[in-house]
C-alpha positions in Angstrom: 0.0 0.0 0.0 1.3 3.4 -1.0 1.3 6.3 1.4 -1.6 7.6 2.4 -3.2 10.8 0.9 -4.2 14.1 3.5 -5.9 17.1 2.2 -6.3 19.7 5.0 -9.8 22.2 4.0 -9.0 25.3 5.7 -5.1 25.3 5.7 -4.9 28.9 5.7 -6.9 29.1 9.1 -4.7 28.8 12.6 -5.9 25.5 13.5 -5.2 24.4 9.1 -1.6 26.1 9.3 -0.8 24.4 12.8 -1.7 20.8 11.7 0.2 21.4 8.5 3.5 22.7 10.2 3.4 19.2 12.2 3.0 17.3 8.7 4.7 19.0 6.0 8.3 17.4 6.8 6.3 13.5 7.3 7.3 11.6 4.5 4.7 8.9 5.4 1.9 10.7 3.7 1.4 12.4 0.7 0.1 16.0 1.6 -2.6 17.0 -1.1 -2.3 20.8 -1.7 -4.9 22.9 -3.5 -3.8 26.5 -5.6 -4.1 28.8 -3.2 -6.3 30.9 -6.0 -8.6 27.7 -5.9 -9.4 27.0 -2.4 -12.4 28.2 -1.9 -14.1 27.0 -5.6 -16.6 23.9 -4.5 -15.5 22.0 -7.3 -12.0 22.2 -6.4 -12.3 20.8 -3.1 -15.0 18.5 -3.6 -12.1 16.8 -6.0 -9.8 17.4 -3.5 -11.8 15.8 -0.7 -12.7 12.6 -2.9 -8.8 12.4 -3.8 -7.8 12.3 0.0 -7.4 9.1 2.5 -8.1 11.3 5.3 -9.2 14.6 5.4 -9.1 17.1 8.4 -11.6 20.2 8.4 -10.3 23.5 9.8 -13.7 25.3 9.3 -16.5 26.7 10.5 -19.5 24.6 11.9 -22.0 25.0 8.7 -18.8 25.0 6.0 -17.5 21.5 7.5 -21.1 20.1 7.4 -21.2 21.0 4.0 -17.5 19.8 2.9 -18.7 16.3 4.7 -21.9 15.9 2.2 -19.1 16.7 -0.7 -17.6 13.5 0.0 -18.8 10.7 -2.6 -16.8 7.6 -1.1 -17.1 5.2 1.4 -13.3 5.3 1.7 -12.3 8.9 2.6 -11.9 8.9 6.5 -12.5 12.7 7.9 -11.2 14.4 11.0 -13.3 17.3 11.9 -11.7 20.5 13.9 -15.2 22.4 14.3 -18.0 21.9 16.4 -20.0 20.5 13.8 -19.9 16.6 15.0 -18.7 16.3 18.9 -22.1 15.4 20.0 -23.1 13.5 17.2 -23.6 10.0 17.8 -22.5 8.9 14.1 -19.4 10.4 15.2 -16.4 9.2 17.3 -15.4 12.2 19.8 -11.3 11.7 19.4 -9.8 11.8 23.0 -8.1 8.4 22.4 -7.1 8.5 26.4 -10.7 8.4 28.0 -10.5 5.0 27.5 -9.0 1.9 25.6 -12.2 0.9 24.0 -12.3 4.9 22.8 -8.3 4.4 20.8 -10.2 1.1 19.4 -12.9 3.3 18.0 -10.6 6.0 16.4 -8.8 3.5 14.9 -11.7 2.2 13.0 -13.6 5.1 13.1 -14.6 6.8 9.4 -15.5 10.6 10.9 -13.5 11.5 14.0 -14.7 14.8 15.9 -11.7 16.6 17.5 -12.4 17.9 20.5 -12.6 21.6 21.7 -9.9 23.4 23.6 -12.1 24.1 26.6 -13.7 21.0 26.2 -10.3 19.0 26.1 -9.4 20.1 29.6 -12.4 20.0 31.4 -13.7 16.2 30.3 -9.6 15.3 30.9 -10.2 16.3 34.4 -14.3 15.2 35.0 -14.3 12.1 32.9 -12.0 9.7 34.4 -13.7 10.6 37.6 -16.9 9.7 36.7 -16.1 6.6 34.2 -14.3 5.2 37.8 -17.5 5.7 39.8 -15.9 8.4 42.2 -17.6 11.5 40.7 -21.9 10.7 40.7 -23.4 11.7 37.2 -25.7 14.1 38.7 -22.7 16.4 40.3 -22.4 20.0 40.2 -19.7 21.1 38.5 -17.7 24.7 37.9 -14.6 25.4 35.9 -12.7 28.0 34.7 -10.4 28.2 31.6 -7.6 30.8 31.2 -6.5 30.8 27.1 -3.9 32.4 24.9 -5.6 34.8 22.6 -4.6 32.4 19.9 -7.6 30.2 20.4 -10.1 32.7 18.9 -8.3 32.3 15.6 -6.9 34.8 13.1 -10.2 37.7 14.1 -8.9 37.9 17.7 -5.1 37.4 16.8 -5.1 40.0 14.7 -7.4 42.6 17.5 -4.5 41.3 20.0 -1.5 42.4 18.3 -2.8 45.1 16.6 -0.7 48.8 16.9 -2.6 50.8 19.3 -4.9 48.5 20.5 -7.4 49.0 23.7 -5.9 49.2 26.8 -8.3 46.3 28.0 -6.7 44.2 26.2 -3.8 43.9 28.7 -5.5 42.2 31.1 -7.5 38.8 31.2 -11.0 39.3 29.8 -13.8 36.7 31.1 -16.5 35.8 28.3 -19.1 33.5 27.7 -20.5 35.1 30.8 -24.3 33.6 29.7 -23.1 30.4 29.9 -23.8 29.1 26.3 -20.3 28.4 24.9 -20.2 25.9 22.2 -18.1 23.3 24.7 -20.8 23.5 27.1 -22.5 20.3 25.4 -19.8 18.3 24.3 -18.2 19.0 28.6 -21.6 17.7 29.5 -22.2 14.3 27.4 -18.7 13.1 26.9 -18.8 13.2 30.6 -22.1 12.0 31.1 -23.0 14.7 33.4 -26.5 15.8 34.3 -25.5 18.9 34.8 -24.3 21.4 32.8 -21.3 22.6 33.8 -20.5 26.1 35.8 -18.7 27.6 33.1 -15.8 30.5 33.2 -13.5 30.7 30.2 -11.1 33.7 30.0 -9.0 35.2 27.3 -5.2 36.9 28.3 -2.5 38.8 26.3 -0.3 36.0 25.3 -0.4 33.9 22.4 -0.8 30.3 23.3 -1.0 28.0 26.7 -4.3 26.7 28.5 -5.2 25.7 31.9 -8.4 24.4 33.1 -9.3 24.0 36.4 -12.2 22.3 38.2 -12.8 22.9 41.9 -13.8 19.9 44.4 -15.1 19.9 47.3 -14.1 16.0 48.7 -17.2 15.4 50.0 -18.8 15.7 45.8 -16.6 12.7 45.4 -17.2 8.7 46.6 -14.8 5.8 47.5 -12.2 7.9 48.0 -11.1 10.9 50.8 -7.9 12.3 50.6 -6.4 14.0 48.0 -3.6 11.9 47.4 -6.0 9.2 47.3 -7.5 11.1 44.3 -4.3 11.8 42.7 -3.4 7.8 43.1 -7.2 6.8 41.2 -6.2 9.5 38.4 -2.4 8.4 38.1 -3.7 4.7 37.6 -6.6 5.6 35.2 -4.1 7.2 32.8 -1.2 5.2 33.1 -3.6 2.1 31.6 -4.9 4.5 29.3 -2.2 6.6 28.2 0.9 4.6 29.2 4.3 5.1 30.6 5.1 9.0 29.2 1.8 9.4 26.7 0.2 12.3 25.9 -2.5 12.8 28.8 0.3 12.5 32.5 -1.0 13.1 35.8 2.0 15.0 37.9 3.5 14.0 40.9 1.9 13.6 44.3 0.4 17.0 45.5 1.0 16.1 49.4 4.5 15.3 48.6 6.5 17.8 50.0 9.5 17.3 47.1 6.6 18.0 44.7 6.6 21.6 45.2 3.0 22.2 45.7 3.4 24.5 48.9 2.2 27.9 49.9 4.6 29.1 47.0 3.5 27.0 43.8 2.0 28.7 41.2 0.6 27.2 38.0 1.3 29.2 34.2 -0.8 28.9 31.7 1.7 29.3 29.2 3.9 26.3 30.3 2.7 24.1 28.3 3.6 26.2 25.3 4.7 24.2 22.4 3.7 21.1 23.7 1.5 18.0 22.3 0.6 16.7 25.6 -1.5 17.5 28.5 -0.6 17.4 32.3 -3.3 17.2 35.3 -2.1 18.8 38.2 -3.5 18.2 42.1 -3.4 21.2 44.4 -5.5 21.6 48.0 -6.3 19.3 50.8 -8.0 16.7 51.7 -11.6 19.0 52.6 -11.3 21.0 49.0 -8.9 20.9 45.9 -8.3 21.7 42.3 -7.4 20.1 39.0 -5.7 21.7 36.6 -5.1 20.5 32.9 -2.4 22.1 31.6 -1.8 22.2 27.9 -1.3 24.1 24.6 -4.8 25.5 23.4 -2.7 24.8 19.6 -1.6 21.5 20.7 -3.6 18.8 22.9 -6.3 21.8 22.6 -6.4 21.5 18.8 -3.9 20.6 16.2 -1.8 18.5 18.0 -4.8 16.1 19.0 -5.9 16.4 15.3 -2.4 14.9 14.0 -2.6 12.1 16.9 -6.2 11.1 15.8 -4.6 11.1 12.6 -1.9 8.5 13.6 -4.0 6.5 15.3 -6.6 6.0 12.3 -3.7 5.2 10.1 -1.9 3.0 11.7 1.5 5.5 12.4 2.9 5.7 15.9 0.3 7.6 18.0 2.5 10.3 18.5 4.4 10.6 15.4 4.9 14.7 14.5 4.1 15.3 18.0 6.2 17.5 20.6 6.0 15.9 23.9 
């Protein structure tokens, strides 16, 4: 079998040029590119989407539902970066750590929905915890998630670092505030929750890092009552699910006193920077705590995830073109 043919629709966007830079130097797939002065003609990209192996769309919602019904073939395989598909039940939602039976289903899968930035960090945190019995399905959860501005793609990249911009934009902005962000659905049934989550996402002046934190009270949780006890329950969940050094690592013990979590720690947003993977970090006691994913809004958040769904469905190591 000859290598496999990618076509990326919506290159040009941040999440298009960011799976691209992690594929252009592969020379285990053939990377279908379309003239730039032909990109947006349907017939075009309907050729190109027939031509390709796997597709990944880096579009909005209605545009990738309608590059989807462009596809004549039983055989193209598609990867979807919008919202379009991530509740969909003719869809796989592609977070191959939740589970081992989830990395079969990507594997085999023909439509793959990536998962949102927000959304990646919160079910990371929430899911295990519930799939293990320790988090009831009917509990009330809050979080808040601090972003780079690159996450609002080229509109709010460009308002960010324009010359003279408003002096707001210095400091971290909270939106969302009517609590109808597009993750809210996918955070809710991925997790089989039955609540909607509490949720805060906020925007800062710097171009890329995300941390999402969900706060516990101990008592929310069952069959478990310390916090290294929770912190144990996660480290085992991912370490069968993720392996020795995968993407998704839980840090070390938060009531170790070499771990550094003390009156001093502090937890950057940007850290992560850079970086395909996502770390869970444990800070509190044993009454109340935090849980902190930790990742690149561009990476584990977005494109990163993408090219790692894309591995997996095609057989390559699962974190080929990754930065770990």
């Amino acid at each position: 079998m000859g290598k496999p043919n990618v076509y990326i629709d919506g290159k040009e966007g941040t999440t298009g040029l960011q799976i691209y830079d992690r594929l252009a130097s592969r020379d285990d797939i053939c990377l279908l590119l379309i003239d730039e002065d032909k990109r947006k003609d349907p017939a075009e990209r309907k050729k190109f989407l027939n031509e390709a192996d796997l597709v990944f769309l880096c579009l909005p919602d209605a545009a990738a539902v309608e590059a989807v019904s462009l596809i004549e073939n039983s055989r193209t395989r598609v990867i979807d970066a919008s919202t379009a598909h991530r509740t969909n039940p003719d869809w796989v939602y592609g977070f191959p750590e939740l589970s081992q039976e989830r990395r079969a289903q990507i594997a085999e899968a023909k439509r793959v929905a990536n998962p949102g930035c927000h959304a990646t960090g919160f079910v990371s945190i929430a899911y295990p915890l519930t799939a293990m019995g320790l988090l009831p399905e009917d509990a009330a959860l809050s979080c808040f998630s601090l972003t780079g501005y690159s996450g609002g793609g080229k509109k709010m990249i460009a308002q960010y670092e324009q010359e003279n911009r408003p002096p707001a934009y210095s400091s971290p902005a909270l939106y969302g505030m009517l609590q109808n962000h597009k993750h809210l659905p996918e955070m809710k049934k991925i997790c089989g929750l039955g609540k909607t989550p509490v949720f805060t996402p906020i925007v800062d002046d710097y171009y890329k890092g995300m941390a999402s934190t969900v706060p516990f009270h101990m008592e929310q949780l069952r069959g478990v009552s310390t916090l290294h006890g929770v912190w144990e329950k996660l480290g085992a969940y991912y370490l069968e699910t993720a392996g020795e050094g995968g993407v998704v690592r839980v840090e070390g013990d938060p009531t170790d006193p070499e771990s550094g979590v003390d009156s001093g720690f502090k937890i950057y947003a940007g850290q992560w920077r850079g970086k395909d993977s996502l770390s869970l970090l444990l800070a509190g006691n044993d009454e109340q705590f935090t849980v902190t994913a930790l990742f690149d809004n561009l990476g584990k958040g977005a494109s990163g995830a993408a090219v790692q769904n894309m591995n997996i469905m095609l057989g390559f190591a699962e974190t080929a073109g990754l930065t770990l």
